[in-house]
C-alpha positions, 0 to 999 in steps of 0.5 A: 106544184107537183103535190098532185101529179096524174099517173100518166104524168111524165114523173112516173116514167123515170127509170130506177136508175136515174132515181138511184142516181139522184139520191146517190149524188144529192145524198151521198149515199151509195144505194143499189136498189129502191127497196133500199130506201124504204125506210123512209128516211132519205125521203125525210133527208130529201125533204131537208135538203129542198127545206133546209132545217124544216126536218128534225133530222135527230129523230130521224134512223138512218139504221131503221130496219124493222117497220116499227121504226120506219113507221116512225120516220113516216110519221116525221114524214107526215108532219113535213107534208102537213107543216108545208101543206103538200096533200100527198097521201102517205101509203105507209103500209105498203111502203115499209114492206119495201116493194119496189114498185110502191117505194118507186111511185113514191120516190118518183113522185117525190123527184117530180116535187123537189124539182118543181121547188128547186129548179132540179138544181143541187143545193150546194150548201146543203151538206148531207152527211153533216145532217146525218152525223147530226140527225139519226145513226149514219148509214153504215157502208156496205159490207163495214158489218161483215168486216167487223164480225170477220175482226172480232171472230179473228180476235177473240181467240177462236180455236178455228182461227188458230187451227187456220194460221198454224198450219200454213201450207194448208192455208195457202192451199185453203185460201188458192181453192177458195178463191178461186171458188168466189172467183168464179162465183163474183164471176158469174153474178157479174154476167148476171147483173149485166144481163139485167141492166140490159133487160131493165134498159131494153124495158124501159125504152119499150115503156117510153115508146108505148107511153109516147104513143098513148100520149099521142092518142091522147092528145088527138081524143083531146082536140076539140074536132074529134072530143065529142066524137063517140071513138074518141069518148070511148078511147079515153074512158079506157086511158083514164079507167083508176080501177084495174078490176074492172074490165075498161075496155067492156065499158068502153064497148057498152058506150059505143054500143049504146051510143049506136043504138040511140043512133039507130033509133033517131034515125029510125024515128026520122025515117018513120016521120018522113014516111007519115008525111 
């Protein structure tokens, strides 16, 4: 089971975008970026789905929006893992401020532990939207609040408004400059989110070649000719270095060097009793 899985382990090489992907298709939601998921709520559905009615999703806000409320669906969160004894270690704190990196670990992590249960294969029967109108407040779609406050403010008798539609030459003149304005505007941020598609794509492949190249390392150190070999003790201590304060790479070159000197000295000690002899 996955409820344990190393951080050089494949699961947290999986790009954001196949990890929006999954929840989209699995969830039928229509998520653009990780910190979207923060709230701890489509890891609760996530749950659901891979243990149909094991999650009181009622209680579950799909509309959380302050941390008060995410910490709550964490909490249902937390007694899932407890109820089916997945020690996985909920770092609820960092996960509410919606950091894309703590909320990408984590999700990554949870793919890895839904396949390992499912066969990564879609529950058919499972019906997301269903269980959301049944649970928690359905998410809203994009932009359905901008649209409703555009309606009420048209409706509850503005005097803007009314200034607007009166004169209509001036608002079609009004409404050619303005949009031709966001024209150029949606125009631009287009180019702009293509240009980071393609740089987030371009990083990716970079981080599965290095990771493909420390994995070879790896593997090399772990054979049983080279495991014992002072380089191949000195590299792993480097590649399975948990804390980023500490300099691994100092460590690594104490070892050796106190590996060199005990060597030196041996041989010294050999040299000098050949020598009495």
């Amino acid at each position: 089971m996955a409820s344990n899985i190393g951080i050089m382990d494949s699961a947290y090489f999986v790009g954001r975008n196949e990890i929006l992907t999954w929840i989209n298709n699995r969830l039928q939601l229509n998520l653009s970026r990780i910190e979207e998921a923060a709230s701890g709520a489509v890891q609760c559905q996530m749950m659901d789905m891979t243990y149909p009615g094991v999650v009181p999703m009622h209680k579950v806000n799909f509309d959380a929006k302050t941390e008060y409320d995410m910490i709550q669906n964490y909490k249902i969160l937390q007694e899932v893992f407890n109820k089916l004894k997945i020690e996985k270690p909920l770092e609820v704190n960092r996960l509410v401020k919606g950091r894309p990196l703590d909320n990408l670990e984590f999700l990554q992590w949870l793919k890895r532990y839904c396949d390992s249960v499912n066969g990564g294969i879609m529950n058919e029967n499972y019906n997301p939207v269903e269980r959301r109108c049944k649970g928690g407040k359905e998410r809203h779609p994009k932009g359905s609040q901008k649209i409703s406050k555009s309606l009420q403010a048209n409706n509850s008798g503005d005097p803007v408004g009314l200034r607007r539609t009166s004169g209509p030459k001036q608002g079609k003149t009004s409404a050619v400059a303005g949009g031709t304005y966001y024209a150029g505007e949606v125009q631009a941020l287009t180019k702009e989110i293509t240009d980071l598609k393609l740089s987030v794509d371009l990083l990716e492949k970079e981080r599965d070649f290095y990771f493909g190249k420390l994995r070879d390392i790896e593997i090399l150190c772990q054979t049983s000719e080279l495991e014992s070999v002072p380089m191949s003790v000195a590299i792993k201590k480097i590649l399975y270095a948990a804390d980023a304060k500490e300099s691994a790479l100092t460590k690594a070159q104490e070892y050796l060097v106190s590996v060199g000197s005990a060597e030196d000295a041996e041989a010294e000690e050999e040299t000098q009793v050949e020598t009495d002899h």
